[in-house]
KEKE-3310 file (N, C-alpha, C; in steps of 0.2 Angstrom, whole numbers, plus 5000, padded with zeros to 4 digits):
npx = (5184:5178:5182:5175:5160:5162:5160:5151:5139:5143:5139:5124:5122:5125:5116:5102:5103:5100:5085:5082:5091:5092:5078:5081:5092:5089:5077:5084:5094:5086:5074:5077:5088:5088:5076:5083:5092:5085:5079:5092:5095:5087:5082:5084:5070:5058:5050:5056:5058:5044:5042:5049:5042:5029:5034:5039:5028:5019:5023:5025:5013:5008:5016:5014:5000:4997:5006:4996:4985:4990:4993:4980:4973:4981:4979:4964:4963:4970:4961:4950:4957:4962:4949:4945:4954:4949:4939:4923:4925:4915:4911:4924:4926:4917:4920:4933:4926:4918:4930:4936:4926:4929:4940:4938:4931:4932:4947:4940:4929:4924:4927:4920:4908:4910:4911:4895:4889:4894:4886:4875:4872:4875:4864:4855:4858:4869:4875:4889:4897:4896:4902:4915:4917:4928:4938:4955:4953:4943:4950:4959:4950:4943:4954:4961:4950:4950:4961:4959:4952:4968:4979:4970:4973:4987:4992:4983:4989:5002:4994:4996:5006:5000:5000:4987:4992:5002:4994:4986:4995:4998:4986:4987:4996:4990:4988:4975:4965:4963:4977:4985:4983:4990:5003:5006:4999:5001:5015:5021:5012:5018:5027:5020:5010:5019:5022:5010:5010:5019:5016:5003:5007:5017:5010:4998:5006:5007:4995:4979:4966:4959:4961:4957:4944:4936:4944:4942:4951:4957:4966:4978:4988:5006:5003:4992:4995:5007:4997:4992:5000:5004:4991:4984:4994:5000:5014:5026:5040:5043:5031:5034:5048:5043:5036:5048:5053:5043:5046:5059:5060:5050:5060:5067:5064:5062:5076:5083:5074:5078:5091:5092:5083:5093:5106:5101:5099:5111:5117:5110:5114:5129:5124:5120:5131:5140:5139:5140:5155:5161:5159:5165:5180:5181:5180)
npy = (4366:4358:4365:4376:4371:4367:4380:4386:4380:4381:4396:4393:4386:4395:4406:4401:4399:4409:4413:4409:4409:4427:4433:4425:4434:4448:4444:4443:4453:4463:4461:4452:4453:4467:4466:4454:4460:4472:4465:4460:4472:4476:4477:4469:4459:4454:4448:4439:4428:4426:4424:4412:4402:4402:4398:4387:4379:4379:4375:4361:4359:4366:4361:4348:4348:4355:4349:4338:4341:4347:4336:4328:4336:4337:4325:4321:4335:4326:4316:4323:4327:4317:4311:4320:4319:4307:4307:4312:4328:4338:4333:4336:4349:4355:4349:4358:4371:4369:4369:4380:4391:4392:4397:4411:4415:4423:4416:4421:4420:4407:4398:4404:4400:4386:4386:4389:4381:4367:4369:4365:4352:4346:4338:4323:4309:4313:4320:4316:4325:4337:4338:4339:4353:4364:4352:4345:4337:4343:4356:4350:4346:4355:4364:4356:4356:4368:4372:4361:4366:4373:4365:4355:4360:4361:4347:4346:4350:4341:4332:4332:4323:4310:4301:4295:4283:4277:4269:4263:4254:4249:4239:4232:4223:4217:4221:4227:4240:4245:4241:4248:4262:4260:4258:4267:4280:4281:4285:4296:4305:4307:4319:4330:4329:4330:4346:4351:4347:4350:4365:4368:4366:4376:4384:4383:4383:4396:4400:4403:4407:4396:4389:4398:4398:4386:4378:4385:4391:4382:4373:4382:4391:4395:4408:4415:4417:4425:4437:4437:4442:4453:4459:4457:4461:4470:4469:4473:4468:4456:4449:4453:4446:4432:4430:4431:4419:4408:4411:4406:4392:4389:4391:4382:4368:4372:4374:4364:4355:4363:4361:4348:4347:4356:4345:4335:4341:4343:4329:4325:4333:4329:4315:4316:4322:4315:4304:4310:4316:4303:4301:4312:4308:4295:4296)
npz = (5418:5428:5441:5438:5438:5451:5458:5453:5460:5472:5472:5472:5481:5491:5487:5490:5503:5508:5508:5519:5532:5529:5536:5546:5554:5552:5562:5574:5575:5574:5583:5594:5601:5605:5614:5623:5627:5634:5642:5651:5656:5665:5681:5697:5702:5713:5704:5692:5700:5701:5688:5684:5694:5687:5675:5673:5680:5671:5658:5657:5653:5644:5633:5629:5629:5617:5611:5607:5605:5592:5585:5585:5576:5564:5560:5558:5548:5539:5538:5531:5521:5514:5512:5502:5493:5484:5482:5471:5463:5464:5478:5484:5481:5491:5504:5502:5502:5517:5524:5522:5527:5541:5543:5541:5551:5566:5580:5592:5592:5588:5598:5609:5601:5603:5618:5619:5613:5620:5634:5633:5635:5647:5652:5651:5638:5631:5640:5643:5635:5637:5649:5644:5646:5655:5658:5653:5642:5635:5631:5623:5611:5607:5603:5595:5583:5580:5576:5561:5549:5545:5547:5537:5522:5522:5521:5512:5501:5499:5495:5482:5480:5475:5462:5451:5443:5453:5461:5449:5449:5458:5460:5449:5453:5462:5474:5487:5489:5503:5505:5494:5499:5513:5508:5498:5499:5513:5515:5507:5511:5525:5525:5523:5532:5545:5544:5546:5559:5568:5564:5570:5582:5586:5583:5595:5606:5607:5614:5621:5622:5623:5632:5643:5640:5635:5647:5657:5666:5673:5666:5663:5651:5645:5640:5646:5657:5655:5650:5663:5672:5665:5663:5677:5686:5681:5679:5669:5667:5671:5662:5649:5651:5654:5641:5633:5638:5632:5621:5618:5619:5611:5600:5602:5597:5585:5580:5579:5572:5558:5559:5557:5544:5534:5536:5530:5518:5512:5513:5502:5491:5492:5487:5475:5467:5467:5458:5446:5447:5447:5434:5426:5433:5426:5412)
capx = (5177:5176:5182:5169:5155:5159:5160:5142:5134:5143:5134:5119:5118:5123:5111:5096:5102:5096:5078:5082:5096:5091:5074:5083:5096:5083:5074:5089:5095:5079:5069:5078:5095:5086:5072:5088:5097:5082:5078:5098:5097:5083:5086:5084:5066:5055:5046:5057:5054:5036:5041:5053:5037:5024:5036:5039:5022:5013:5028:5022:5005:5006:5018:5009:4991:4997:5004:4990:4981:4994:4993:4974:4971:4983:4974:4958:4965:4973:4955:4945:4961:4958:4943:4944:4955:4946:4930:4921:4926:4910:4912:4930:4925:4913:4924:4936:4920:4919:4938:4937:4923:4930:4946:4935:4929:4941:4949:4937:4921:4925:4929:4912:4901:4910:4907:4888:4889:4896:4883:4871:4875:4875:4857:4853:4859:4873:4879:4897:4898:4894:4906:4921:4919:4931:4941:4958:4951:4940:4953:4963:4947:4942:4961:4959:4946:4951:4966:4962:4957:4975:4981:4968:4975:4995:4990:4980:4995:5004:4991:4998:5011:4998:4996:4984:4997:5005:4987:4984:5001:4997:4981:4991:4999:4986:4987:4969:4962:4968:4985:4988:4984:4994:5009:5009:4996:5003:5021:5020:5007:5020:5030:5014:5008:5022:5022:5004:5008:5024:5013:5001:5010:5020:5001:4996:5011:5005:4986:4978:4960:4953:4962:4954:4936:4935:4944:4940:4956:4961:4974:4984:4996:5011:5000:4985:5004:5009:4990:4990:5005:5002:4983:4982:4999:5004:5023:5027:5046:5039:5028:5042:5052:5040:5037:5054:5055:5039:5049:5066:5056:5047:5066:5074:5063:5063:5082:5086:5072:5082:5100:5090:5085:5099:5110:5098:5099:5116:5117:5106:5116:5132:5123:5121:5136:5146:5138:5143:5161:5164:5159:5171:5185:5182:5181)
capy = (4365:4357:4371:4383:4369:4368:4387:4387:4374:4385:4399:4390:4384:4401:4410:4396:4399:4419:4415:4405:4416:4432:4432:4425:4437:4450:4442:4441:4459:4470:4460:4447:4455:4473:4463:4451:4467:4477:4462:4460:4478:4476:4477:4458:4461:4447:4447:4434:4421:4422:4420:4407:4398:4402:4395:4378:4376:4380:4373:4355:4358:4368:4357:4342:4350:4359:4344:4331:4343:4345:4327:4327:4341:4333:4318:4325:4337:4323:4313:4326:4332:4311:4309:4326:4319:4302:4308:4316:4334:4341:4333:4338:4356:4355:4349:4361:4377:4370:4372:4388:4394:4393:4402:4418:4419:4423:4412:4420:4418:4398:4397:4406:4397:4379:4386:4388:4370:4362:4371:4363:4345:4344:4333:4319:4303:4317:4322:4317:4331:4342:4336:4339:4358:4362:4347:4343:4334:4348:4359:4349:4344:4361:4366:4353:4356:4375:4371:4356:4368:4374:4356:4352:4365:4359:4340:4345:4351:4336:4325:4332:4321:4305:4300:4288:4276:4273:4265:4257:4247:4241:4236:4227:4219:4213:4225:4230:4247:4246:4240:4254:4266:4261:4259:4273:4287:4287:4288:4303:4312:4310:4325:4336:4330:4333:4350:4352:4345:4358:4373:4368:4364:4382:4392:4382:4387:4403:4401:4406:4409:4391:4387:4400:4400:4382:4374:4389:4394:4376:4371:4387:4390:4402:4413:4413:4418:4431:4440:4438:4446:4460:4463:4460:4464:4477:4469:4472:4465:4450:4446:4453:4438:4426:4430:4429:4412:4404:4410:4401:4388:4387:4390:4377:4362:4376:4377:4358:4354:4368:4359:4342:4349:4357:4339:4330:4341:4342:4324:4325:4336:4326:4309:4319:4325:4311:4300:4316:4316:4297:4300:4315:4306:4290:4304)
capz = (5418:5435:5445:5438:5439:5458:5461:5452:5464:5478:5472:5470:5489:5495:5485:5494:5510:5509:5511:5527:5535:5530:5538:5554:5552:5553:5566:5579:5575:5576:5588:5598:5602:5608:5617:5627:5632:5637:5649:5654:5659:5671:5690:5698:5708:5713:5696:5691:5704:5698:5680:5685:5696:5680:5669:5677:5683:5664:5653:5654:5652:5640:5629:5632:5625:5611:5605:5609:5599:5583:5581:5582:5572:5558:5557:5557:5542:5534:5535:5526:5513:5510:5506:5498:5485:5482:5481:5465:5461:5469:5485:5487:5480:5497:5508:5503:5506:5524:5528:5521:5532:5549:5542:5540:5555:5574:5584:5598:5590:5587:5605:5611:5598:5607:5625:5620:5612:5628:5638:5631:5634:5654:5655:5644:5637:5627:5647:5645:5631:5642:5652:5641:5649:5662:5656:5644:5638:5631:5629:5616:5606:5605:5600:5588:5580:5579:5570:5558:5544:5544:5544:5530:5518:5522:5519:5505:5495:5499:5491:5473:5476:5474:5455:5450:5440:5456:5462:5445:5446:5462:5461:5445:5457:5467:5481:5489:5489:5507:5506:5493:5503:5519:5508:5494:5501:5519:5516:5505:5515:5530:5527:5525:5540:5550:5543:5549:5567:5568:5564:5574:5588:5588:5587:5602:5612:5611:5613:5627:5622:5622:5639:5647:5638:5638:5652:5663:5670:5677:5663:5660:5646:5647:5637:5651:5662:5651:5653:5673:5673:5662:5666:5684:5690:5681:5679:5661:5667:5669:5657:5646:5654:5651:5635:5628:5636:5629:5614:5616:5621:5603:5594:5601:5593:5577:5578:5578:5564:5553:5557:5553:5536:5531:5535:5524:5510:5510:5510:5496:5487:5490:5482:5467:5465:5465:5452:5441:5451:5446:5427:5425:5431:5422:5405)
cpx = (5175:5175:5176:5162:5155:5159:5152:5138:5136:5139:5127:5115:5121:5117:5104:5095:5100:5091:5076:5086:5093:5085:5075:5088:5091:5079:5079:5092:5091:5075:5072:5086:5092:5079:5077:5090:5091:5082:5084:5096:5092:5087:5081:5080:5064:5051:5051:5058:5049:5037:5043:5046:5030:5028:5036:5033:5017:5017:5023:5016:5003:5011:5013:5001:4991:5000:5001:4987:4983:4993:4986:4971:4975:4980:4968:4958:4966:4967:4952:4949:4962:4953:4941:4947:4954:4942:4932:4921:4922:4909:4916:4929:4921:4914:4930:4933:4921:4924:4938:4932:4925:4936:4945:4934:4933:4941:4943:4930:4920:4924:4922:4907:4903:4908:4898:4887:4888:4890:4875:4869:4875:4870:4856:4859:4868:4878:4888:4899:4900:4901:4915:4922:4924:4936:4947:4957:4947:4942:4956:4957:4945:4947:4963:4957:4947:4957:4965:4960:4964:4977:4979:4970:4984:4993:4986:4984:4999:5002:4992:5001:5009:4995:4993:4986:4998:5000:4984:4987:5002:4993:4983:4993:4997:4985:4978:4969:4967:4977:4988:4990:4988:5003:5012:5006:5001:5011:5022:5016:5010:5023:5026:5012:5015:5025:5016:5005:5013:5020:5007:5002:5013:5014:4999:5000:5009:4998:4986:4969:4957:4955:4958:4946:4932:4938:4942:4943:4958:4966:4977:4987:5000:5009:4995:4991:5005:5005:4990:4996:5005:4995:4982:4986:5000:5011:5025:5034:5046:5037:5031:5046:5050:5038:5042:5056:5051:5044:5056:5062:5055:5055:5071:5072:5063:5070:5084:5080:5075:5088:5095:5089:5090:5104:5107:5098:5106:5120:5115:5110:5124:5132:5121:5127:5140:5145:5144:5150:5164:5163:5165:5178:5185:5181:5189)
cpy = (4363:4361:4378:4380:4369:4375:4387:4385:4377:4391:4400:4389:4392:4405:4404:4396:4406:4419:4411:4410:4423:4437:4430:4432:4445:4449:4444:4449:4464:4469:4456:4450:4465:4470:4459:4458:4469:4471:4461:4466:4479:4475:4470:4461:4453:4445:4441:4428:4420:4419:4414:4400:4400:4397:4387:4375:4376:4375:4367:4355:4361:4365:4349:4340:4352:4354:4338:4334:4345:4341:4326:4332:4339:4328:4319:4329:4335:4318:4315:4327:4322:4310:4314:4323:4312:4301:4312:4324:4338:4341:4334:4347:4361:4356:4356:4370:4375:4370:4378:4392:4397:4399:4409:4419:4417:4418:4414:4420:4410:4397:4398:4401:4387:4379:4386:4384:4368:4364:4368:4356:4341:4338:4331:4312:4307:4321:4323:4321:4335:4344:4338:4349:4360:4359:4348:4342:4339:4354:4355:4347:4350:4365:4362:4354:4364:4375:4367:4360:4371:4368:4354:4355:4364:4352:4341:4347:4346:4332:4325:4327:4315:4304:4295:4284:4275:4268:4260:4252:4244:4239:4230:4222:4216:4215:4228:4238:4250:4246:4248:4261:4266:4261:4263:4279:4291:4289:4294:4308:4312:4315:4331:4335:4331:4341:4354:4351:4351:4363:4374:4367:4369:4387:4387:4384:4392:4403:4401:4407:4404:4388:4390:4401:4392:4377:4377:4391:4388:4373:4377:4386:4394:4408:4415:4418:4423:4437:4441:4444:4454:4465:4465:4462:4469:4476:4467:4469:4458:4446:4445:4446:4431:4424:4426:4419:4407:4407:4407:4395:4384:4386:4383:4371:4366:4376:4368:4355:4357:4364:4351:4341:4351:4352:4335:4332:4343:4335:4323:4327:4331:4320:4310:4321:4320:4306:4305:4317:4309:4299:4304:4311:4299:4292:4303)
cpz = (5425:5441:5443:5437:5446:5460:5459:5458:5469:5479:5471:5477:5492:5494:5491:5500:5514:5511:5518:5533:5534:5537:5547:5556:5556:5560:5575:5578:5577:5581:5593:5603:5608:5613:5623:5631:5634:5642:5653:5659:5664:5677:5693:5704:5708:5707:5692:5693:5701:5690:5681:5687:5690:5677:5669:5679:5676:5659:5649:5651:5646:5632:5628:5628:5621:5607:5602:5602:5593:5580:5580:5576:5564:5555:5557:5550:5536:5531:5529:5520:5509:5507:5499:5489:5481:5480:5473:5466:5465:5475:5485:5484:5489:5503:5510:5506:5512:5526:5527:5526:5537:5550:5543:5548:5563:5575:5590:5599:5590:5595:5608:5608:5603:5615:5626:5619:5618:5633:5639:5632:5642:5657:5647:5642:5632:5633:5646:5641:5635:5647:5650:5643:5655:5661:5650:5642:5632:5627:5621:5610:5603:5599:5593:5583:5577:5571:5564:5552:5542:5544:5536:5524:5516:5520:5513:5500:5495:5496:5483:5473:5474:5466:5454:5447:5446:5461:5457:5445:5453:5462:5453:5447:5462:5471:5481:5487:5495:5509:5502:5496:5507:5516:5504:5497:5509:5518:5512:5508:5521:5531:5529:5531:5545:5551:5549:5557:5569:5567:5569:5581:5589:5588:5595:5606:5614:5612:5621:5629:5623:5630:5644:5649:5642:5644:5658:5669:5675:5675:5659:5656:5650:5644:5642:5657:5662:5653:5659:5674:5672:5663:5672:5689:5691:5680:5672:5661:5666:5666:5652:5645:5652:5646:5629:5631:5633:5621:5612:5615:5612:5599:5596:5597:5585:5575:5576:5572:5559:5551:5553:5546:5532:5532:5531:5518:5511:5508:5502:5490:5486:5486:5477:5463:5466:5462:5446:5442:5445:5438:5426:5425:5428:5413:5406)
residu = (UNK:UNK:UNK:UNK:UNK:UNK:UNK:UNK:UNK:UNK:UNK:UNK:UNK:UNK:UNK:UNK:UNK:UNK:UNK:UNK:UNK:UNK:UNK:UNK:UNK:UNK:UNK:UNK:UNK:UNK:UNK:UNK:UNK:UNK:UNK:UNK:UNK:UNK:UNK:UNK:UNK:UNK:UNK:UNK:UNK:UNK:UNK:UNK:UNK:UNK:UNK:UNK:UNK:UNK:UNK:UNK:UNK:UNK:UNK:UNK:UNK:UNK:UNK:UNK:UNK:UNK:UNK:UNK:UNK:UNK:UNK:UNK:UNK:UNK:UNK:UNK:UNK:UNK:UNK:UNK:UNK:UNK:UNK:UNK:UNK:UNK:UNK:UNK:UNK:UNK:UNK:UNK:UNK:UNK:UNK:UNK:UNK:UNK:UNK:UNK:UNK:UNK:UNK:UNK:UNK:UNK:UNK:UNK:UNK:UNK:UNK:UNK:UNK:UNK:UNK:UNK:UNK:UNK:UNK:UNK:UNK:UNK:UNK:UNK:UNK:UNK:UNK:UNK:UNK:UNK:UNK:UNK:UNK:UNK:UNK:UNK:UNK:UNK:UNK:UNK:UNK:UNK:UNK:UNK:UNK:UNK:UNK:UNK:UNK:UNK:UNK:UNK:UNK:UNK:UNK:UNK:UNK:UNK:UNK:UNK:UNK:UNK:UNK:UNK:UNK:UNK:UNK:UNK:UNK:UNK:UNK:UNK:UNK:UNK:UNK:UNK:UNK:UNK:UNK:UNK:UNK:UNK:UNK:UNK:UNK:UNK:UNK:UNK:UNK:UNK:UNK:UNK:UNK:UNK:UNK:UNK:UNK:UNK:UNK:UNK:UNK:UNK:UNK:UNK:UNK:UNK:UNK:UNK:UNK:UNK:UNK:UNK:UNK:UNK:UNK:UNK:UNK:UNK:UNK:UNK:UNK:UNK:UNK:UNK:UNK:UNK:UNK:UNK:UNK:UNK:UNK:UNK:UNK:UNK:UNK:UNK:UNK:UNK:UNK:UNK:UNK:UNK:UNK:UNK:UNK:UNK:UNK:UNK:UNK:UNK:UNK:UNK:UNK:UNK:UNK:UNK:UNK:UNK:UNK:UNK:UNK:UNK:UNK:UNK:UNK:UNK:UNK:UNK:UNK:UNK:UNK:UNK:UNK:UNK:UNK:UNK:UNK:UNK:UNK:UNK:UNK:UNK:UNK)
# end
């Protein structure tokens, strides 16, 4: 009986690791593998000096503001998919209408409609608005605000995991309104937020429109790089080049949250299994 419970649970974690692998699998085969080689095969011009000084002169800046802006765009999502789920039914049905709005309409319309915003803003007691043109500062609120429905939408599935018993039995317990919160709400709403800052933080990587709308060609991505190269050079090698390395780039923090999750659920899976281990042999 033993020996055909673990061959199960072998075929249990193999089968679970097909919709992980396969998809990579796939991924490295048809697009990554024929995309490497075609860059090998190129002839060694100056086009990759320039990527080389692109990549090194954009990298920072654009890690840096894509993840100022994940983190604000999470908390900002995670605000609204709060109040969303402590409010009465019709306020968070409300809530949930204006996240839905922005999702309809482009990335490059949001962008346009905050450049005529900010333009607005230059004279008056509201001046330092104004000011956020031109400026990081401006970029990442902009990037923020672009992204926090997608946040508010990952955070709000997360707050299923909030039951109202686990709120009644502390306020049983004397704990505040607040305390509850800080000790039952946030810790279950960290995983979803850290999902939300991850996804947001790999769309910024690639973005490109709000650096160049609103900060106005002073803080570049690699994406803004990619476009120079391609638009006004003319060096498809290049761009190419700098493409695939804004996209190591992204797999490497992808590839080490992968190994991080799959060592935690195997841990997981061996403190389940050896409760079940000890009884057997005490049978």
């Amino acid at each position: 009986m033993g020996s055909v419970a673990e061959s199960t649970v072998k075929r249990r974690s193999a089968l679970d690791t097909i919709p992980l692998v396969g998809p990579l699998a796939i991924c490295i085969v048809l697009y990554l593998f024929p995309l490497a080689a075609w860059l090998i095969s190129l002839p060694a011009t100056k086009s990759q000096l320039h990527v080389s000084r692109i990549y090194y002169a954009q990298i920072s800046g654009t890690l840096w503001m894509s993840l100022a802006s994940a983190a604000l765009a999470a908390g900002l999502g995670g605000i609204v998919a709060c109040l969303a789920v402590f409010s009465q039914r019709r306020f968070a049905k409300a809530l949930a209408f204006l996240m839905t709005m922005p999702l309809l309409v482009g990335f490059v319309a949001r962008n346009y409609s905050w450049t005529g915003l900010l333009s607005h803003f230059y004279i008056g007691p509201l001046g330092f608005v104004g000011r956020l043109q031109d400026s990081a500062a401006g970029v990442i609120l902009v990037m923020s605000v672009v992204f926090t429905p997608l946040a508010f939408f990952i955070i709000f599935q997360g707050t299923m995991r909030l039951r109202p018993e686990y709120f009644a039995a502390a306020r049983t317990l004397g704990a505040t309104d607040a305390r509850a919160f800080c000790v039952i709400a946030v810790p279950l709403l960290l995983p979803s937020a850290g999902i939300a800052v991850g996804t947001t933080f790999v769309l910024g990587l690639g973005y490109f429109i709000t650096p160049q709308l609103i900060g106005g060609g002073n803080f570049p991505f690699i994406g803004n790089g990619v476009l120079r190269l391609l638009n006004d050079l003319g060096d498809v090698p290049a761009a190419s080049r700098l493409a695939l390395a804004l996209l190591l780039t992204v797999l490497v923090p992808v590839a080490v949250a992968a190994a991080v999750f799959v060592i935690r659920q195997g841990r997981k899976k061996a403190r389940v299994a050896q409760p079940v281990d000890t009884r057997e042999a005490s049978a």
